[in-house]
N, C-alpha and C positions, 0 to 999 in steps of 0.2 A: 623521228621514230614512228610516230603515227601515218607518213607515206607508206615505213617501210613497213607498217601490219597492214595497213589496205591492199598494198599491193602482192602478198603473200598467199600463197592456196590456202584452203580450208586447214589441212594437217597442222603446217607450220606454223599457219598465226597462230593457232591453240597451244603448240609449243612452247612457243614465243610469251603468249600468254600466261603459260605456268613460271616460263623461264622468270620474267617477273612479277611474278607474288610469290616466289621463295620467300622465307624468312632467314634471307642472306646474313643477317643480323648476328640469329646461332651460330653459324659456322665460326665467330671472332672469338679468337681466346681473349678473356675481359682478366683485371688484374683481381687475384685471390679477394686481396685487402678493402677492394669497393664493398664490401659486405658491413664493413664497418665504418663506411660514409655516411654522411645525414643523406637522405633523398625526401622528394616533398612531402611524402604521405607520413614522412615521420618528423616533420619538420615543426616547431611549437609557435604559435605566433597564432593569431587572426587573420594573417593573411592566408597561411598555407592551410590552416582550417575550411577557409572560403573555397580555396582551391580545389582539395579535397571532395568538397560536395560539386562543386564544378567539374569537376573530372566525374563521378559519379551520377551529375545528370547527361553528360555527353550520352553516354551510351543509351541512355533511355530515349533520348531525343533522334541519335542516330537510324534506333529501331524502329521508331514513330515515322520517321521522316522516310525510310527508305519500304515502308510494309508495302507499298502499292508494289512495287514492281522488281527493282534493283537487289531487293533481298534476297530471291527466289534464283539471280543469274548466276548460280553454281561458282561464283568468282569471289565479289567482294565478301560474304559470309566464312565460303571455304578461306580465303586469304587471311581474315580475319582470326579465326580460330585455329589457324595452326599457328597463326603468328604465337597467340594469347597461350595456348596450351605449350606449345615450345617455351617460350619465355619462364611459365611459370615451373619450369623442370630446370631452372638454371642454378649454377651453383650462387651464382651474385644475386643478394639477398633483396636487392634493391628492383629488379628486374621479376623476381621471383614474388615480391608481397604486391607489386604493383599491377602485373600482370593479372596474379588470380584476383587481385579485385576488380578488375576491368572483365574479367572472364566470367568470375560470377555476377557480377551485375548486367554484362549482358543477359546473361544463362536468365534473371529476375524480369529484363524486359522484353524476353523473347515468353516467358512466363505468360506473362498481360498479354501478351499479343496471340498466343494461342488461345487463352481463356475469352478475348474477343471474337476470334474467329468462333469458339465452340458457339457463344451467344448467336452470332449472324448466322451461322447454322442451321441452327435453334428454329431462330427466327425463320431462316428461307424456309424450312421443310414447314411448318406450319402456313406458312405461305402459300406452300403446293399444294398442301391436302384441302386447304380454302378452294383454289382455282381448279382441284381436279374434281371438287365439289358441286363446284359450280357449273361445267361443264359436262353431267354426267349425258352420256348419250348422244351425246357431238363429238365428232373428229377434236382429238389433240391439236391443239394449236400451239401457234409459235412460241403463246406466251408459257408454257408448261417447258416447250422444250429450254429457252431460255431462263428458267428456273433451275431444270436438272443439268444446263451445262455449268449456273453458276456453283450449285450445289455441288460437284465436282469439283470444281476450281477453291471451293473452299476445302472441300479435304484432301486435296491434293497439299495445298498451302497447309493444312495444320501439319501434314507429315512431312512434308517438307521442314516445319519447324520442331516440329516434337525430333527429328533426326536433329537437327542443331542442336537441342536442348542437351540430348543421350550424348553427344561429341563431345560437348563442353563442361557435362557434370564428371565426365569416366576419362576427362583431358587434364580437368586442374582439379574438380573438387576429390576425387576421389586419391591422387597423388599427395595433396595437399590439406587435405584435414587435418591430419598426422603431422605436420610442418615441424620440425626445430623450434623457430619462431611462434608465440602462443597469438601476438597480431592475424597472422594469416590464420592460423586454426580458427580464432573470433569471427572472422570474416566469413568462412565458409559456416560456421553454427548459424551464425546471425543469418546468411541468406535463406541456406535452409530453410530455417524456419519462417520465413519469407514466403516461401514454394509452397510449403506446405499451408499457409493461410489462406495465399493469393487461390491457390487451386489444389483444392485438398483432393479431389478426384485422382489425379494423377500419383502427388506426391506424400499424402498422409497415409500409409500402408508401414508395417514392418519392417520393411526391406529397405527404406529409408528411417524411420524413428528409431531402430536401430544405431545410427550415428549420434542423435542424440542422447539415447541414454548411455552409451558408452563414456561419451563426452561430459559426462556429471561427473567423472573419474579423473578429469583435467587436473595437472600438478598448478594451472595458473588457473588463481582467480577470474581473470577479466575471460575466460574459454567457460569457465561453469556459470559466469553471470550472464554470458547469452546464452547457454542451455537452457537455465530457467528463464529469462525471458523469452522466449522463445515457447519453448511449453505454456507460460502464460495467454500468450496470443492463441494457442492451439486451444487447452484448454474452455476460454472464455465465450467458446464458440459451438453451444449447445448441438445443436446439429449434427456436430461431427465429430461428438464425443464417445460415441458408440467405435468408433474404430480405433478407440484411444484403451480399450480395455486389459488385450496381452501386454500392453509398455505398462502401463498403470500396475499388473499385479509383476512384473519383472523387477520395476524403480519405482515403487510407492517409497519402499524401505532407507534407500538410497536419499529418494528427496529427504524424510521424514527427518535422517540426520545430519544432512545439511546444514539444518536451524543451528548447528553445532558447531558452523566452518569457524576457522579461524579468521575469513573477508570478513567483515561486518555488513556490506554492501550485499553478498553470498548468503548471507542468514537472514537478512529481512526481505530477498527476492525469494525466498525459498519460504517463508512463511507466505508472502504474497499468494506464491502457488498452489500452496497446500489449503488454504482459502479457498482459491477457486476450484479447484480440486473438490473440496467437500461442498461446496456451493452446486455442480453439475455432474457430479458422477458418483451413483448411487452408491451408501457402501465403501467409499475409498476410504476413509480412512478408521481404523477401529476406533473403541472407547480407549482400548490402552493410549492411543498411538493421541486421539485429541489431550488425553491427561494431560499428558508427558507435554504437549506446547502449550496446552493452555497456562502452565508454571513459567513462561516464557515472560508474560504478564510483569515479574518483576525483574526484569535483564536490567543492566544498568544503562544498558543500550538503548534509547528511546524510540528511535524507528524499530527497532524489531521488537519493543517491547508495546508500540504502537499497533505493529500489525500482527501479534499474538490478543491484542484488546479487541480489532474486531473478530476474529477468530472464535473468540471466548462468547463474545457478545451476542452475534449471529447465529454460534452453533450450538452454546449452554442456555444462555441469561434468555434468549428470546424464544429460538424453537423449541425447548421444554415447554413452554408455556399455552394451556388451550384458554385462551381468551372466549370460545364460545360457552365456555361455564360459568364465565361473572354474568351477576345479575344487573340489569341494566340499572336498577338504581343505585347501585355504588360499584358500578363494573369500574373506573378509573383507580378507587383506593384499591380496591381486590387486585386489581390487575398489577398495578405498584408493588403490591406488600407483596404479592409470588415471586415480582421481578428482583424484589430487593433479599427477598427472603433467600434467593437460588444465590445471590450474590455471596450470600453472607455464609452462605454453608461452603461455598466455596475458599473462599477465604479461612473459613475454622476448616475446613478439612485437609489444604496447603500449610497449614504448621508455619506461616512464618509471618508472624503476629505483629511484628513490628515494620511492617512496608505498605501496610496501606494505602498511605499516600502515592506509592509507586502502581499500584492496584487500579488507584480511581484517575491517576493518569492515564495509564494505557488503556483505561473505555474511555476518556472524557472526549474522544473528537467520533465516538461512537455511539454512546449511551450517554450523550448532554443534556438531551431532555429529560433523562430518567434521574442521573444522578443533580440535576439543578432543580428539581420538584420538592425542595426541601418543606414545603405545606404538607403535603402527604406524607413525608417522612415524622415531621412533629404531630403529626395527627397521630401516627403510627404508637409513638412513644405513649401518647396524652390520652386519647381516649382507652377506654374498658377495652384488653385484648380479647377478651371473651365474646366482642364481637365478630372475631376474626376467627375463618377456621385457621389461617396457616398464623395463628399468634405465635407471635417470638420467646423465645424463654431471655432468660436474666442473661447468661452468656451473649446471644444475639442482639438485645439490647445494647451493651455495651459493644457491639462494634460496630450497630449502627450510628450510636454515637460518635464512632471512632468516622465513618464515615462522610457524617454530618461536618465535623472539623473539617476534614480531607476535602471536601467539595467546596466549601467555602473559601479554605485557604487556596485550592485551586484554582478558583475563580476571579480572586482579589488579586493574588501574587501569580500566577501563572503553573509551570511544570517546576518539578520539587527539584531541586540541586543535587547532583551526584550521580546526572542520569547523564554527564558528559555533555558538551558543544557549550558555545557561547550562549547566553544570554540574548533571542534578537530580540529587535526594536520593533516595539506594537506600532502598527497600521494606526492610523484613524478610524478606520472602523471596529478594531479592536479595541481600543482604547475607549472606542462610546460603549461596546460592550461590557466591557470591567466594569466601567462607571454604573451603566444602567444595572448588572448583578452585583455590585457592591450596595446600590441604593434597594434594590431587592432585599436583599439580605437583610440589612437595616431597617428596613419598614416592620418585614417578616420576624425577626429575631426579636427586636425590640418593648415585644409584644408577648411573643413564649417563652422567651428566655428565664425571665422570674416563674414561670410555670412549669419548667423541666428542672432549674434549680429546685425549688419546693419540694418536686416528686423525689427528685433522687440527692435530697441534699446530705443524706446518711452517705450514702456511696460513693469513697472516695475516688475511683477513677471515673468515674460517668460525670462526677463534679467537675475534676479534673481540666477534661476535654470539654466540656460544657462551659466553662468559665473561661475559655481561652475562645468562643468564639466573638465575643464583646468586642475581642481586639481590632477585628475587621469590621466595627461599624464606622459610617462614613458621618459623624455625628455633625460635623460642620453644614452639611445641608438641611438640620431639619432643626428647628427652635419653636415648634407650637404648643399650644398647650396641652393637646394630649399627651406627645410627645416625652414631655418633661412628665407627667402622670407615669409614663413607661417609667424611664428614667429612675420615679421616687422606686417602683416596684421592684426595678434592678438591685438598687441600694440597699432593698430592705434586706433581699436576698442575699446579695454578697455580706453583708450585715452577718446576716442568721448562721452562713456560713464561717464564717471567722469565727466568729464565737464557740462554734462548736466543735471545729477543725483544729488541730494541731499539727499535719501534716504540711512539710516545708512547700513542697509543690504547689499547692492551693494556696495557703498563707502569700506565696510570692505573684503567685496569678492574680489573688484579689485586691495586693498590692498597685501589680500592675496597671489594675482597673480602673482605681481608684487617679494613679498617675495620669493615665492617657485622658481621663473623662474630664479632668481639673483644671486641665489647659486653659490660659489666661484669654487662649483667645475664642474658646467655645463661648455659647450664650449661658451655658448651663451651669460653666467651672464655678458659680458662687454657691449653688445648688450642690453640686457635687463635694465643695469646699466642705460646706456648712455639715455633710452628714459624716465625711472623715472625720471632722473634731469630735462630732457627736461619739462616736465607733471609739477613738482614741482615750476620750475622756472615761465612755463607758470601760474602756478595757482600765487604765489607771487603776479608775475605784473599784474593777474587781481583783486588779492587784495588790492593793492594798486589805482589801478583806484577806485576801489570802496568805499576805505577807502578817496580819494582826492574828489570824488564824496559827500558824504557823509559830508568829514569838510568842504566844498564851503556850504551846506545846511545849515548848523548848522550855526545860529547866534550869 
C-alpha cells in the first residue's frame, strides 16, 4: 500500500488519503440491544477504574506528543475528530458515551495546548520589543525577522487549534449535553468547567455559562453535582469573578434552593458554593437569602450542616465583628464575649431551643478555638457583668451555659447521635487530642465548677447543666493535694444543692456524681465515700424532724 501512494500523482494520493481515514466504522449497522451491554467505562471493578483514567490520559499524552508538528498535517487531527464526532451521534450507547469522552477530553487538551502557545506568544513578542529595542537605528537583522516568522507560526498554530477546539465542542459537546444518558451529560458539565478554569479568556463568557446554569435544572443528581462543582472552581478564582455577574444574578436563586435537593451529596456542594460565592463576589447573596441557610446549622445531615457552620461562622459570628474597638488590655475577653454574645442571639432568635448541641457541632471544625475557650466563657459567667458593655442578660446566661455543656461533651464524646453515618474510629492524633481537652476540661472545671454552682445554685436549669459537666472529668489522672481541696469544694456544693433542690433532674444528676466520683478505683472514692454518708445521714435526721413534726400535727 504504501508503493501504491508513493507512486500515485499528487490528486490521487490525497484521495487515497481521505479514502482511508473515513470513519468506515459508521457506515456498520450495530445491533439495537448493545446499548444495554456493560462496556468499560461503565464496567465496576479497580481495574476498569484504572482503565478509565488510562484511556483519559491517552489523549492528553497524544496531544503533547504530537504538538511539534503532526498535529497541524490537516489528517491525523481532521481523522480523528470526525471519527470522535461521528461515533458520538451513534444510536449504541456504548460507542456514544465513549466517544464524547475521548472527544471532550481531547477538546481539554487541546485547551492546555493553546493556553501554552498564548504564553510563548506572550513571551516571543516581548522578546521582540527587547531586540527591536535594542537595535534602534540599525538595519533589522535576521534575529527580529526570525522572531516575526516564529511569532507567525505561533498564531497560525493557535488557530489552527482554536478551529479543532470550535469542531469538537459544536461535534459532540453541543449534540450531547442534552444526552438520554445523565453519565455523558456529567461528562460534558464536568469538562466544561474544566475550559472555563483552564482558560477563562476564551471560555468563561455567557454564551458558554449558559450551559451551566441551565444544567442546575438536571432531573439527575450526579449532572447537578458537577454543575456546582464546577462553578466552585470558577467561582474560587477571584480574578475572574467579575464576568460571573449576569450568571450570578440569573441562578443565585436556583443555587440558594438547592441546599433543599433531595441528593444529600447536592445540598452540601451547593452550600460549599454559596460559601464561596459570599466569600468573592460582592453582594451575592441577601440577608434574607444568608438567614434562611444559616438554619441549615441544625440539618440532621452533618456534612451539610457542617458546611452551613462555616457559613454562619465566616459570614455572622466573625465579620460582624470590629476587633479594632477592643481595648488592648482585655481586647481577647471583649473580643470573645461579642463573638459569643452574636452566637447566642442567634440561636435565641432560630426558636429551636433544644439543638444546641447540633449548633456547636456544625462550628466546631470552624470556630474550635472560640468554642474550646471555656476560661473566657467562665470568666464571662463569674465576674461583674457590668464590666462588660455587651453584658448578657439571665436568658443569655442560661444558654451559655447550655453551650458550655455542648462543647465539652463535644469534646470528650465527639459529634452528637442522630446526625446519621457510622460512628469512625479516632486517629491517634485524635485521640491525644480528646485526651489532652478532656485533661483541660478537668484542670479548668475542677476549679470553677463549685463557683458557678454557688452563683447559680437557686436556678434550676443553669444548675441543671452545670452539674452534668462533672461527668466528663477525667478524675483518674489527677490525685494531689489540691486537687482533692477542689474535690472537697465540689462536694460541698453538690451538698448545698440537694438540700435545697427537689427537682428530680438535679437530685439524679447529683446522684450521679456522687456514683461516678466513688469508684473504688479513684484515689479519692474514700473521700468522696465519706461525704455521701455525711449528705445521707444529714438528710435521715432531717427526715425524721420532719416525720416528728408531722405526727405532733396529726390528731
Amino acid at each position: 500500500l504504501h508503493w501504491f501512494e508513493g507512486h500515485l500523482e499528487e490528486e490521487t494520493g490525497l484521495q487515497y488519503k481521505r479514502f482511508m481515514a473515513y470513519p468506515w466504522i459508521l457506515t456498520v449497522t450495530w445491533p439495537v440491544d448493545m446499548g444495554n451491554e456493560d462496556y468499560p467505562l461503565i464496567k465496576p471493578g479497580s481495574y476498569w477504574k484504572k482503565f478509565r483514567t488510562n484511556f483519559c490520559e491517552f489523549t492528553a499524552v497524544l496531544v503533547q506528543q504530537c504538538q511539534c508538528s503532526i498535529l497541524y498535517d490537516c489528517y491525523l487531527m481532521d481523522t480523528i475528530i470526525s471519527l470522535l464526532t461521528g461515533l458520538a451521534d451513534s444510536m449504541v450507547r456504548a460507542f456514544r458515551h465513549t466517544s464524547t469522552l475521548a472527544a471532550l477530553k481531547l477538546l481539554t487538551a487541546l485547551v492546555n495546548l493553546n493556553l501554552n502557545l498564548e504564553v510563548s506568544k506572550d513571551n516571543l513578542e516581548r522578546l521582540y520589543e527587547v531586540e527591536k529595542k535594542r537595535i534602534v537605528g540599525k538595519k533589522i537583522n535576521s534575529r527580529l525577522d526570525q522572531l516575526e516568522r516564529k511569532k507567525r507560526e505561533y498564531e497560525q498554530k493557535s488557530l489552527e487549534v482554536e478551529n479543532m477546539m470550535n469542531a469538537i465542542f459544536k461535534g459532540s459537546f453541543l449534540p450531547r449535553y442534552r444526552d438520554i444518558i445523565p453519565e455523558i451529560r456529567a461528562i460534558c458539565i464536568e469538562e466544561m468547567g474544566n475550559w472555563m478554569r483552564i482558560y477563562p479568556d476564551t471560555f468563561l463568557n455567557d454564551s458558554y455559562l449558559k450551559y451551566l446554569g441551565w444544567m442546575l435544572y438536571d432531573k439527575h443528581p450526579e449532572v447537578r453535582l458537577k454543575c456546582l462543582q464546577a462553578l466552585q472552581g470558577i467561582y474560587r478564582q477571584k480574578e475572574v469573578v467579575c464576568k460571573m455577574d449576569l450568571f450570578t444574578s440569573r441562578f443565585k436563586d436556583r443555587i440558594v434552593s438547592m441546599a433543599l435537593d433531595r441528593d444529600h451529596e447536592v445540598t452540601v456542594q451547593a452550600m460549599k458554593l454559596l460559601m464561596v460565592m459570599s466569600q468573592n463576589c460582592d453582594d451575592a447573596l441577601s440577608s434574607e437569602d444568608c438567614e434562611n441557610l444559616y438554619q441549615f446549622v441544625y440539618s440532621t445531615h452533618r456534612p451539610l450542616a457542617v458546611a452551613a457552620g462555616e457559613l454562619l461562622y465566616k459570614r455572622l459570628i466573625i465579620q460582624e465583628i470590629e476587633t479594632e474597638s477592643f481595648t488592648k488590655t482585655n481586647g481577647k475577653q471583649e473580643l470573645i464575649t461579642s463573638q459569643l454574645k452574636t452566637l447566642i442571639v442567634f440561636f435565641l432568635e432560630s426558636e429551636l431551643h433544644n439543638h444546641i448541641t447540633y449548633l456547636v457541632d456544625s462550628l466546631w471544625d470552624w470556630a474550635m478555638s472560640l468554642l474550646k475557650d471555656w476560661e473566657c466563657m467562665t470568666v464571662l459567667l463569674l465576674e461583674d457583668a457590668r464590666k462588660y458593655e455587651r453584658a448578657l442578660s439571665d436568658v443569655q446566661e442560661s444558654v451559655l451555659i447550655e453551650i458550655i455543656l455542648a462543647t465539652v461533651r463535644q469534646a470528650v464524646e465527639g459529634p452528637p447521635t442522630g446526625r446519621g453515618g457510622i460512628r469512625k474510629i479516632l486517629s491517634t492524633k485524635e485521640k491525644k487530642i480528646q485526651m489532652e481537652d478532656c485533661a483541660k476540661i478537668t484542670e479548668h472545671f475542677i476549679v470553677v465548677l463549685p463557683r458557678l454552682l454557688a452563683k447559680y445554685s437557686l436556678e434550676t436549669e443553669k444548675v441543671t447543666n452545670l452539674l452534668q459537666i462533672s461527668q466528663y472529668f477525667d478524675i483518674e489522672r489527677y490525685s494531689t493535694g489540691s486537687f482533692n481541696k477542689n474535690v472537697d469544694a465540689l462536694l460541698r456544693e453538690v451538698k448545698a444543692i440537694v438540700l435545697i433542690h427537689s427537682n428530680t433532674n438535679i437530685l439524679e444528676t447529683c446522684s450521679r456524681i456522687y456514683s461516678i466520683l466513688s469508684r473504688e478505683e479513684l484515689t479519692i472514692h474514700n473521700q468522696v465515700a465519706f461525704a455521701r454518708t455525711e449528705l445521707v445521714n444529714e438528710l435521715v435526721e432531717k427526715l425524721d424532724q420532719l416525720l416528728g413534726i408531722f405526727w405532733h400535727k396529726c390528731p
